[in-house]
C-alpha positions in Angstrom: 140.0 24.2 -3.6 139.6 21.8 -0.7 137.2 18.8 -1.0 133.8 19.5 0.6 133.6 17.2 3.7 130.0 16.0 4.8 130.5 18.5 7.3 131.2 21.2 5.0 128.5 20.7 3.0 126.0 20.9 6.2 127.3 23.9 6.9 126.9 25.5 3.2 123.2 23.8 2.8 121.5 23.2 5.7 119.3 20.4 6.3 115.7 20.6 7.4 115.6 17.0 9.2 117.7 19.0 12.1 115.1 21.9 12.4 114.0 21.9 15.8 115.4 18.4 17.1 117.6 17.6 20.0 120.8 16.4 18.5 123.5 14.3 19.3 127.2 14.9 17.9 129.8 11.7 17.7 133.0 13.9 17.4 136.1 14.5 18.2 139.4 16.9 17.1 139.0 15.5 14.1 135.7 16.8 13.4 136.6 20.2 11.7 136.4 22.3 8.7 139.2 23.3 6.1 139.8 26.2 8.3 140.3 23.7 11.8 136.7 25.2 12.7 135.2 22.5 15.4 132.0 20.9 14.2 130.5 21.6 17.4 130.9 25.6 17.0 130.2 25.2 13.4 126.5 23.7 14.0 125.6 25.5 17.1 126.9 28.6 15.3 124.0 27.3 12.4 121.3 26.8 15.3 121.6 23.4 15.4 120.5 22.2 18.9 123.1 20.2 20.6 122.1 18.6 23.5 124.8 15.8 24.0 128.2 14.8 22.8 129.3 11.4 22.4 133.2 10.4 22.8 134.9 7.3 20.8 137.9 6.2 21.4 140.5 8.5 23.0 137.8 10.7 23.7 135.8 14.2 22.4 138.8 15.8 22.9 141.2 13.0 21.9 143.7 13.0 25.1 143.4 9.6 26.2 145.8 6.8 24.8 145.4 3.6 23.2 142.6 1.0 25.9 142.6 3.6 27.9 138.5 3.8 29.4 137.2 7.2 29.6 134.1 8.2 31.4 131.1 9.9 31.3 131.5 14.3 31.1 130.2 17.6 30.7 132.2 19.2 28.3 133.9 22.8 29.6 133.8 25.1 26.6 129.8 24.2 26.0 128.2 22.2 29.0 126.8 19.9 27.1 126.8 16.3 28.8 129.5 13.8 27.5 128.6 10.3 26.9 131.8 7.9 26.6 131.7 5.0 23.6 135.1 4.1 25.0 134.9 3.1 28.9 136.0 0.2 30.9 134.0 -2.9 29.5 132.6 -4.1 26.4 129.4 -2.9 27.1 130.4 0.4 27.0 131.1 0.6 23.0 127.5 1.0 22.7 125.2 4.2 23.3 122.5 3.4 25.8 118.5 4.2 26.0 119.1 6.5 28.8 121.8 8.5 26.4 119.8 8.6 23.6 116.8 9.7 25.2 118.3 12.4 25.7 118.6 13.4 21.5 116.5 13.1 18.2 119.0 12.6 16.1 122.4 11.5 16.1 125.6 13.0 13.8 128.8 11.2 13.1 131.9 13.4 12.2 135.0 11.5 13.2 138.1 11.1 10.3 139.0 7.3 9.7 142.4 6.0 8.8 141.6 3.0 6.5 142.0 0.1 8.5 139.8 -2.0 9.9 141.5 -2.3 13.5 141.0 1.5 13.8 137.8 1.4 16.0 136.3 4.4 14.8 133.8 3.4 12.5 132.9 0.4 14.7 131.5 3.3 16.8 129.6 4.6 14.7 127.7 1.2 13.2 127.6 0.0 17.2 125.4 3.7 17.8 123.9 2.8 14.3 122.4 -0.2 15.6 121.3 1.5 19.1 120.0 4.4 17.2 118.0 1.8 15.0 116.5 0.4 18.0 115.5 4.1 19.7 114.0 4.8 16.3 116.4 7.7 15.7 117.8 8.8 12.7 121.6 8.4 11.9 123.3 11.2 9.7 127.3 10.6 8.6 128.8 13.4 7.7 131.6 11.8 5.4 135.6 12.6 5.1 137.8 11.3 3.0 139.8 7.6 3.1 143.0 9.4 3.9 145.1 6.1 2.4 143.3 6.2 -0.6 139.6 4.1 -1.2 141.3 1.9 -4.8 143.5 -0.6 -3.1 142.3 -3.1 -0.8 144.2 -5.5 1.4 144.4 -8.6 3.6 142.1 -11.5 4.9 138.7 -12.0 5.8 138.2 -12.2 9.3 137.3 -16.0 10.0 134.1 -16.3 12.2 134.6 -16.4 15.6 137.4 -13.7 15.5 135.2 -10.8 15.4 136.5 -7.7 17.9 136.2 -4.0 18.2 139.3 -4.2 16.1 137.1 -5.9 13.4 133.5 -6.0 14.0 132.4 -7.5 10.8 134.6 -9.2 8.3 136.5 -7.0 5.8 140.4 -6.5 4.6 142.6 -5.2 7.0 142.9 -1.9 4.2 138.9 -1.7 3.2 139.1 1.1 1.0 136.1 2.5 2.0 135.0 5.8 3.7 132.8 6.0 6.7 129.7 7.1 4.5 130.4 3.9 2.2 130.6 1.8 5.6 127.5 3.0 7.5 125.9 2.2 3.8 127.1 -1.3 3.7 126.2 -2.1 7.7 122.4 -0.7 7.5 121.9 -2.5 4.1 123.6 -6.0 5.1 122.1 -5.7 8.2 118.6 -4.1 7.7 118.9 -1.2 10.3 115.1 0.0 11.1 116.0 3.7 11.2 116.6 6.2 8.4 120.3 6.6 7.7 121.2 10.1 5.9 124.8 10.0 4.4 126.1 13.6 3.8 128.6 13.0 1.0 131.8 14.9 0.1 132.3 17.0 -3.4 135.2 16.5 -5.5 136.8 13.2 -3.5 137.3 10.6 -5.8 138.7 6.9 -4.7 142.1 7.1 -5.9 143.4 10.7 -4.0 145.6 10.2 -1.0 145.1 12.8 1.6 147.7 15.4 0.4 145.6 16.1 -2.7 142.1 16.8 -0.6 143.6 20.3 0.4 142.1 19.6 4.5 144.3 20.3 7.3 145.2 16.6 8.9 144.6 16.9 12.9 145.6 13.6 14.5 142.6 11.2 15.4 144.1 9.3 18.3 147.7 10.2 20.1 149.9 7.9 17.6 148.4 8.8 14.3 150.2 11.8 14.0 151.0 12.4 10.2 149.5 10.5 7.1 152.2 9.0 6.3 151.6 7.2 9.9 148.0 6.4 8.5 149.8 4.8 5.2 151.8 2.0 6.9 149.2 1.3 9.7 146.8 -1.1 7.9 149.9 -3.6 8.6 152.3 -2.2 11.5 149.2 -2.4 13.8 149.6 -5.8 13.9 152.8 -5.2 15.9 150.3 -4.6 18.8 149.6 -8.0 18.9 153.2 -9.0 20.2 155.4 -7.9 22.7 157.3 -5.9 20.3 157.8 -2.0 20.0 155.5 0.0 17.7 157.6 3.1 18.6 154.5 4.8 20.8 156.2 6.8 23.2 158.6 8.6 19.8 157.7 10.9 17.2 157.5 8.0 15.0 155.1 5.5 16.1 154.3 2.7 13.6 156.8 4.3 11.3 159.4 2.9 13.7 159.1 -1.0 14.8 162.0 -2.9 17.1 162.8 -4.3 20.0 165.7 -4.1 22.2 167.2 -7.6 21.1 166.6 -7.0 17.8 169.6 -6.1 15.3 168.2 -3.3 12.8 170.8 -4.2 10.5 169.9 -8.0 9.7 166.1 -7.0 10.0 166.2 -4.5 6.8 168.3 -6.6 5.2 166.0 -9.7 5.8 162.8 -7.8 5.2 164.3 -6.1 1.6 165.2 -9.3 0.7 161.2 -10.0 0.6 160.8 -7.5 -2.1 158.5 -5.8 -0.4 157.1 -2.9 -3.0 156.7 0.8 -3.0 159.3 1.2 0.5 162.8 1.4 1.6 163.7 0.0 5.0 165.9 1.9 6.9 167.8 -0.2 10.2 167.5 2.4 13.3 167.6 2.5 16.7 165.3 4.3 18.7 164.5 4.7 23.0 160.4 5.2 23.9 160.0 7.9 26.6 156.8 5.0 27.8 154.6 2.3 26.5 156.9 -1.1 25.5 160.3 -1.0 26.4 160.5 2.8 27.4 163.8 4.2 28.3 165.7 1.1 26.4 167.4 1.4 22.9 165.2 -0.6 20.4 167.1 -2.5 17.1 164.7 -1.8 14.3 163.4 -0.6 11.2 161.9 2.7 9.8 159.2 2.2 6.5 160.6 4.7 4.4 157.3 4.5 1.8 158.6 5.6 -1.6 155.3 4.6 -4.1 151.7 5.3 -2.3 150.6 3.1 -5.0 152.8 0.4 -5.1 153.2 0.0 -1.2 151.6 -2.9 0.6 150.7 -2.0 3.9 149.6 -5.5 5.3 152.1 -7.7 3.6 155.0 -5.3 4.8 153.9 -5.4 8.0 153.4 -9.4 7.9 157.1 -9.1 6.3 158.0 -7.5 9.7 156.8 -10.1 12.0 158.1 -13.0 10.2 161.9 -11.5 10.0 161.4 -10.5 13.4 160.6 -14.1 14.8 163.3 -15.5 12.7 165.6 -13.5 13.6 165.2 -14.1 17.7 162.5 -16.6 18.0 163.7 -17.7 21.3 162.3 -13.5 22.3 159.9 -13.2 20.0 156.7 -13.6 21.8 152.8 -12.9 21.6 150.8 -10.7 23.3 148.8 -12.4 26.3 147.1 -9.9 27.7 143.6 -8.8 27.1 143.5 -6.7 24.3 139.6 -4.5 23.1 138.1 -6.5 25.7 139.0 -9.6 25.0 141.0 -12.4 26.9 140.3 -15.7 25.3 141.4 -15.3 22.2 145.3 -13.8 21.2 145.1 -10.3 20.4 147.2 -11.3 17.1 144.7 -13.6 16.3 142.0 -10.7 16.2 144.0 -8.1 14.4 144.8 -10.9 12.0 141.2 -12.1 11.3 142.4 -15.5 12.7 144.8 -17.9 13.5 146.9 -18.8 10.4 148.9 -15.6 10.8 150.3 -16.4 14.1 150.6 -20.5 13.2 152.1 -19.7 10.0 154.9 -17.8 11.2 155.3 -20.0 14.1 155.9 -22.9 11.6 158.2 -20.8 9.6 155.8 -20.3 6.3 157.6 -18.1 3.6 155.7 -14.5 2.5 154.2 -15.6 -0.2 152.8 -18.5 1.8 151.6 -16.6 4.9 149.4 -14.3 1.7 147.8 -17.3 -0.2 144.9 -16.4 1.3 144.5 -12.2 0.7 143.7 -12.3 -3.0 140.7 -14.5 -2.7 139.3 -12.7 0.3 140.2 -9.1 -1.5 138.6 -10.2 -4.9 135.3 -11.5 -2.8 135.5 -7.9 -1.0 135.3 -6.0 -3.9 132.6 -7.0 -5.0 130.7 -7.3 -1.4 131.3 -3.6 -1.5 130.8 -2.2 -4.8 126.8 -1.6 -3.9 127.4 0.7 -1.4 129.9 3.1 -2.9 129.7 6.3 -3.4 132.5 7.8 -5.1 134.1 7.1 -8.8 
């Protein structure tokens, strides 16, 4: 029997605060039942009155890649007006008071991955916050932590380093759903508006997503399979170089390398950390676009052999380190812009602040570039515990 979603419950029981309201649907493919029913047919088909439909990242309909702005719509199966959260400047993260004039009530139904840089859930607190301000009530309708919600990893983000990649401060792996989240936000930050979690049945913190019974439909273009969810709370920081992260294969994130890299040395250099719970396998693969399309790329595959020994964050740290040392002299940084921001390195931002990038410059060890995480991890569990919702 598949877990009941937020969604799925809504659908079984109703809910009376949506009787007769104008209603507003953050979605996108990933907003579906155990049988790939679309949310939006599901509460229309329930006389639910959509009058707007709001697009995060990559869009309602989840064609657009990575930075990629996306504008204002009107959706061609149902008419309904599109409103982008994802267009061409900052300012466009947030819902505006002409949107949300336009609805009663917003709904949030979009599946997270489990890391902090995935920009989902920043959506929703950023509409959180508008809708607090429009005196509108916020309903999440909840879905599973597909990477599991009983480990936790990485640093606190360091003030100053805040992004849409990390809004607020929290592990790079938080561990938490988008229910729990939305929770946390509208306590910490004493959101005006009524906030109406929808929780699942039968989730509990420490399933992974193959034992939740759900179909998995990629949320963006590059997180095509779990197991590309699993190693992403630490191969995303790969975007913050000039490195491959293998968009533009079947593989992305899975895959890491460069075209000066030797796969070889890297696996043996990166096994020699001890990294738990993976194999890594040398490869070499060619992207058909993004970084170094059309060249071969030396590199690694994360081969995850232990869901709960594996360590996302530190085996993606692990990657970046053997990668500098093996070709520092081509190793470089990201410069460019990166969620809207220019002034500070985009590694900096994934990272939660500089000490990753200076470390590694300065050729720490591992175990010296993760002082830090345990600390920061210990002080997050407990920031968190109030606003769970799950055993």
């Amino acid at each position: 029997m598949p877990i009941l979603t937020g969604l799925a419950r809504l659908a079984r029981e109703g809910n009376s605060q949506l009787a007769g309201k104008r209603v507003g649907f953050i979605c996108n493919p990933t907003s579906v039942d155990d049988r790939l029913a679309h949310g939006i047919d599901i509460l229309r088909g329930k006389g639910v009155n959509l009058t707007a439909l709001f697009g995060p990242e990559h869009g309602v309909r989840g064609d657009a890649q990575d930075m990629i702005g996306v504008g204002d719509d009107r959706d061609p199966v149902t008419g309904l007006p599109v409103f982008s959260l994802y267009g061409h400047d900052e300012a466009s993260l947030t819902p505006t008071p002409a949107m949300l004039d336009q609805i009663d009530v917003m709904l949030f139904d979009v599946q997270d991955v489990g890391s902090r840089y995935y920009t989902f859930v920043w959506t929703m607190v950023l509409a959180m916050r508008a809708c607090a301000k429009a005196g509108k009530p916020f309903f999440v309708l909840d879905r599973p932590n597909p990477i599991g919600g009983h480990l936790v990893e990485g640093p606190a983000i360091t003030t100053g380093f805040e992004s849409f990649v990390g809004l607020v401060s929290c592990p790079n792996r938080h561990g938490m759903t988008a229910g729990e989240i939305a929770r946390w936000r509208h306590a910490v930050e004493k959101l005006d508006s009524e906030l109406i979690v929808i929780s699942m049945r039968g989730w509990e913190r420490d399933l992974y997503w193959e034992h939740t019974g759900l179909p998995w439909v990629l949320p963006s273009p590059n997180m095509p399979t779990v197991d590309t969810a699993l190693v992403y709370p630490g191969m995303c920081l790969v975007e913050g170089t000039e490195l491959s992260e293998a968009r533009g294969t079947t593989k992305p994130f899975e895959f890491s390398g460069a075209p000066w890299l030797d796969g070889q040395r890297l696996a043996r250099d990166m096994t020699a950390m001890q990294l738990p719970g993976c194999i890594l396998r040398p490869i070499v693969y060619t992207p058909t676009f993004h970084k170094h399309a059309g060249k071969p790329n030396g590199g690694v595959q994360i081969h995850v052999t232990s869901s709960d020994e594996f360590r996302p964050y530190r085996t993606g740290v692990a990657f970046l380190k053997a990668a500098h040392d093996q070709a520092p002299d081509k190793f470089a940084w990201r410069a460019k812009a990166y969620e809207f921001v220019d002034q500070i390195p985009a590694i900096d931002l994934l990272a939660g602040s500089a000490a990753l990038r200076e470390g590694i410059e300065a050729g720490a060890s591992l175990d010296e570039l993760a002082e830090r995480w345990p600390r920061d991890e210990g002080a997050w569990l407990d920031e968190r515990e109030p606003y769970l919702l799950y055993e």
